[in-house]
C-alpha positions as CSV (number, residue, x, y, z in Angstrom):
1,X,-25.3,-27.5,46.5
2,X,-24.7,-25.2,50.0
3,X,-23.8,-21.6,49.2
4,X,-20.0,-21.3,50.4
5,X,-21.0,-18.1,52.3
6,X,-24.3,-18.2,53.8
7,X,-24.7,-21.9,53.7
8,X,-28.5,-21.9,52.3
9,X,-29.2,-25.3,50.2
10,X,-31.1,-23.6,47.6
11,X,-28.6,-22.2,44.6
12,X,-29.6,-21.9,41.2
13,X,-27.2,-23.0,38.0
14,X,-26.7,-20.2,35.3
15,X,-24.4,-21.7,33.3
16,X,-22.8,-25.3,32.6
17,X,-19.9,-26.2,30.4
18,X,-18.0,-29.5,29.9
19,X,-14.3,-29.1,30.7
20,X,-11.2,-31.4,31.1
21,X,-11.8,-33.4,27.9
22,X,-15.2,-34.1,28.8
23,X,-14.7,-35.4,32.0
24,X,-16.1,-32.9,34.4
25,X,-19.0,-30.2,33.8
26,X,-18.4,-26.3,35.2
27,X,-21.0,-25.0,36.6
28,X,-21.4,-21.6,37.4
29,X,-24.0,-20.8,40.6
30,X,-25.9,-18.6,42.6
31,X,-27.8,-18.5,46.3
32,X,-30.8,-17.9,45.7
33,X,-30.8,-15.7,49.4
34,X,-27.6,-13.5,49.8
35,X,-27.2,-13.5,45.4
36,X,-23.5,-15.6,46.0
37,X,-22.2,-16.6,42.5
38,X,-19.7,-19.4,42.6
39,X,-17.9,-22.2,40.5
40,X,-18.7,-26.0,41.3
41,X,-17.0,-29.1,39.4
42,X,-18.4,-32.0,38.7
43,X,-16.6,-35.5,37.5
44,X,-16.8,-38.9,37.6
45,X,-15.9,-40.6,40.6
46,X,-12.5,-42.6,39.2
47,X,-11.8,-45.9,40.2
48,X,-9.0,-46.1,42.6
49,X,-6.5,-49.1,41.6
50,X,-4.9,-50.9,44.2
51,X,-1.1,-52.7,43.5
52,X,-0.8,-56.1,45.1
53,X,3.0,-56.6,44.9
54,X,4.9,-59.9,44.7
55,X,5.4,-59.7,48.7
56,X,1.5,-59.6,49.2
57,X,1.3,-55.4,50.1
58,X,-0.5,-53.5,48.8
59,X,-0.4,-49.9,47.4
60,X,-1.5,-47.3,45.8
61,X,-1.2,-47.3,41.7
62,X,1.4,-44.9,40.3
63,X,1.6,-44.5,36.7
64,X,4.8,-42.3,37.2
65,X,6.6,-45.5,38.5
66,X,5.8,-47.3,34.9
67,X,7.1,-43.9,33.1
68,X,10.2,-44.1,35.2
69,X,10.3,-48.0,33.9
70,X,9.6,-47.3,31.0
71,X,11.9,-44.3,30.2
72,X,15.1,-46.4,31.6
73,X,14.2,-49.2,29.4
74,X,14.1,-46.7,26.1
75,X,16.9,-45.1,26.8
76,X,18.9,-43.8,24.3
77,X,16.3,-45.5,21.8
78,X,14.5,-44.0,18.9
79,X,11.0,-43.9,21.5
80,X,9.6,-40.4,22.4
81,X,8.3,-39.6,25.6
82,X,4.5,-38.8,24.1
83,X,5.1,-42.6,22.7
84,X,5.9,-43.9,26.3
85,X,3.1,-41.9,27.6
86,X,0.7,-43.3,24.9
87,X,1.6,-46.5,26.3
88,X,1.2,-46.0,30.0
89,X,-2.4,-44.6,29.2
90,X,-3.3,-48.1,26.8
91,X,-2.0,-49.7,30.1
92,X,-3.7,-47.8,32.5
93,X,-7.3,-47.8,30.2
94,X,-6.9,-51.5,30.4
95,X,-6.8,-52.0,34.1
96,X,-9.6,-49.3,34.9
97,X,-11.6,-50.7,31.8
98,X,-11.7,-54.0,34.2
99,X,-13.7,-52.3,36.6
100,X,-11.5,-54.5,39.3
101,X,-10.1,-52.4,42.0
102,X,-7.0,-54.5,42.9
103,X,-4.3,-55.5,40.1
104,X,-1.2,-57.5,40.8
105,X,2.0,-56.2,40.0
106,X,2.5,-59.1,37.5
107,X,-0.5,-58.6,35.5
108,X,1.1,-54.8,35.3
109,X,4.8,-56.1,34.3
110,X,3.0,-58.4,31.9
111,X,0.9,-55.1,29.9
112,X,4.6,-53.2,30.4
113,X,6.3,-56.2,28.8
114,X,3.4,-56.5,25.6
115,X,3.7,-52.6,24.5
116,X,7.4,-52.8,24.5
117,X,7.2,-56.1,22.8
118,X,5.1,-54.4,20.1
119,X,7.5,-51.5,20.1
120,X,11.3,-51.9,20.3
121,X,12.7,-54.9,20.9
122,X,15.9,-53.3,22.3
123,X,13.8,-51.6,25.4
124,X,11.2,-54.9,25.8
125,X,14.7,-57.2,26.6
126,X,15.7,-54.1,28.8
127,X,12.8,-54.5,30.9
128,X,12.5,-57.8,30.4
129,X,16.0,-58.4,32.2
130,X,15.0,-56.8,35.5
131,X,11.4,-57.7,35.1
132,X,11.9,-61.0,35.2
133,X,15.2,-61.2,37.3
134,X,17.3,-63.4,35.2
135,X,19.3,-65.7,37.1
136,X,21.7,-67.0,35.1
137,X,22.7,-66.1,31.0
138,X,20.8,-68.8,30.1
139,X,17.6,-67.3,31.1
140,X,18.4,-64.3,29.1
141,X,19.7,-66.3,26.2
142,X,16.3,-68.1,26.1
143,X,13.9,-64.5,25.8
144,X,16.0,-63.4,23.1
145,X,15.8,-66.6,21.5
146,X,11.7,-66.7,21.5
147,X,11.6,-62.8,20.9
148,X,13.8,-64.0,17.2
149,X,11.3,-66.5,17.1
150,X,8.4,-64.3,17.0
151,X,10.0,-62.0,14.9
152,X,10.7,-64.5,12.4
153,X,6.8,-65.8,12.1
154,X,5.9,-62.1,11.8
């Protein structure tokens, strides 16, 4: 690691601690030539996700967007905030746990669509009507009829 003030290669570590919920290491430094003490971070390198959207763009992956869904579709439902969050991280932990650096946007509606399933059925038909763009009543009338479906067998 170059000294930030004299630029010499050689620095020596006097101290290391694991920070950020163990995923970086503090490390506290000096140069071994002008006596420099400074702070260096490291942290693992985190896979950048790319969105392939229905139209075939691309960009960037936004977790805020599916907390902005996600909060509109629970509105004014007994679901906290730390709950929604809970769920964007499951999501997000199952798309980085791929190791694949480009999701579609269907397979993320899909995940979206599963945890609210499992959650309130209220804010999963929410979703679920803009989600999937119902057409017509009858598309609408046929979710709610599987979603009675599944909670009958459960």
């Amino acid at each position: 690691m170059k000294c930030p003030k004299c630029d010499q290669r050689d620095t020596k570590v006097l101290e290391s601690r694991i920070s950020n919920e163990g995923r970086s290491v503090r490390r506290r430094r000096v140069c071994t030539k002008c006596h420099h003490r400074f702070t260096t971070y490291e942290k693992q390198e985190e896979l950048t996700l790319q969105v392939k959207k229905r139209d075939g763009t691309f960009d960037v992956f936004n977790r805020e967007k599916i907390i902005s869904a996600l909060s509109m579709a629970c509105r004014k439902r007994n679901i906290s905030i730390d709950q929604i969050e809970s769920m964007v991280a499951g999501i997000e932990a199952h798309l980085r746990g791929n190791g694949e650096r480009t999701v579609t946007s269907q397979k993320i509606g899909d995940l979206v669509m599963k945890k609210l399933r499992q959650t309130d059925h209220v804010a999963y038909v929410r979703f679920a009507s803009i989600y999937k763009d119902f057409k017509d009543p009858e598309e609408f009338l046929r979710e709610l009829k599987d979603l009675k479906d599944v909670r009958e067998l459960t």
